[in-house]
N, C-alpha and C positions, 0 to 999 in steps of 0.2 A: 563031058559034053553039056551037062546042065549047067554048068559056069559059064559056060561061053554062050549058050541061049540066053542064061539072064544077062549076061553082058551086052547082047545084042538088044533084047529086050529093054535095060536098062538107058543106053547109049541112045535109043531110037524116041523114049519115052522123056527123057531130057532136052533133048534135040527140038522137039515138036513144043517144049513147055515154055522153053526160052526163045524162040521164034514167034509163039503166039505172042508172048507178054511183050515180049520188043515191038513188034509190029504194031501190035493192039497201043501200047505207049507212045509210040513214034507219029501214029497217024489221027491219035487224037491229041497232039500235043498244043495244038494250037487253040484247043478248048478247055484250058488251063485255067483255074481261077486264080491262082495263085501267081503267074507271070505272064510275061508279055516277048514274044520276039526271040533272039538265041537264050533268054534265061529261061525261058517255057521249054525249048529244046535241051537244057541240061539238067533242068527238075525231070523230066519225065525219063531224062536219060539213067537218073541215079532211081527213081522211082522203078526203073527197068530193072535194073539190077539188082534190090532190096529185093522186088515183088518175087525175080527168078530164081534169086537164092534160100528164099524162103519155100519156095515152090518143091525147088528140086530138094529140100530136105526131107520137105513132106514125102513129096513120092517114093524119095529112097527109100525109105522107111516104109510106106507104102507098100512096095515091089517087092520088099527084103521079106517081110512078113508071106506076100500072096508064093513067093519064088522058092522059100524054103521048106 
């Protein structure tokens, strides 16, 4: 039962990280210093991605520690 709490835990905690950071990237893309137009929408897209996998590493790690 404690595996599958922290799985749920885990899963819901991931979920919420990668959705902020997408959204949060997505909807300022257009305030980009760095590009202009669909190049601003694929910088913030790969920016999304770098931010969330870095994120979701931390927290695993994060969670693994508070869960065990």
């Amino acid at each position: 039962m404690p595996d599958l709490t922290g799985g749920f835990v885990k899963s819901f905690v991931f979920g919420l990280l990668v959705t902020t950071v997408c959204c949060r990237q997505g909807y300022n893309a257009h305030r980009r210093r760095d590009s202009v137009g669909p190049e601003a929408v694929g910088n913030a897209t790969t920016s999304a991605v770098v931010i969330s996998c870095v994120l979701i590493l931390t927290a695993d790690y994060v969670l693994t520690s508070f869960l065990l």
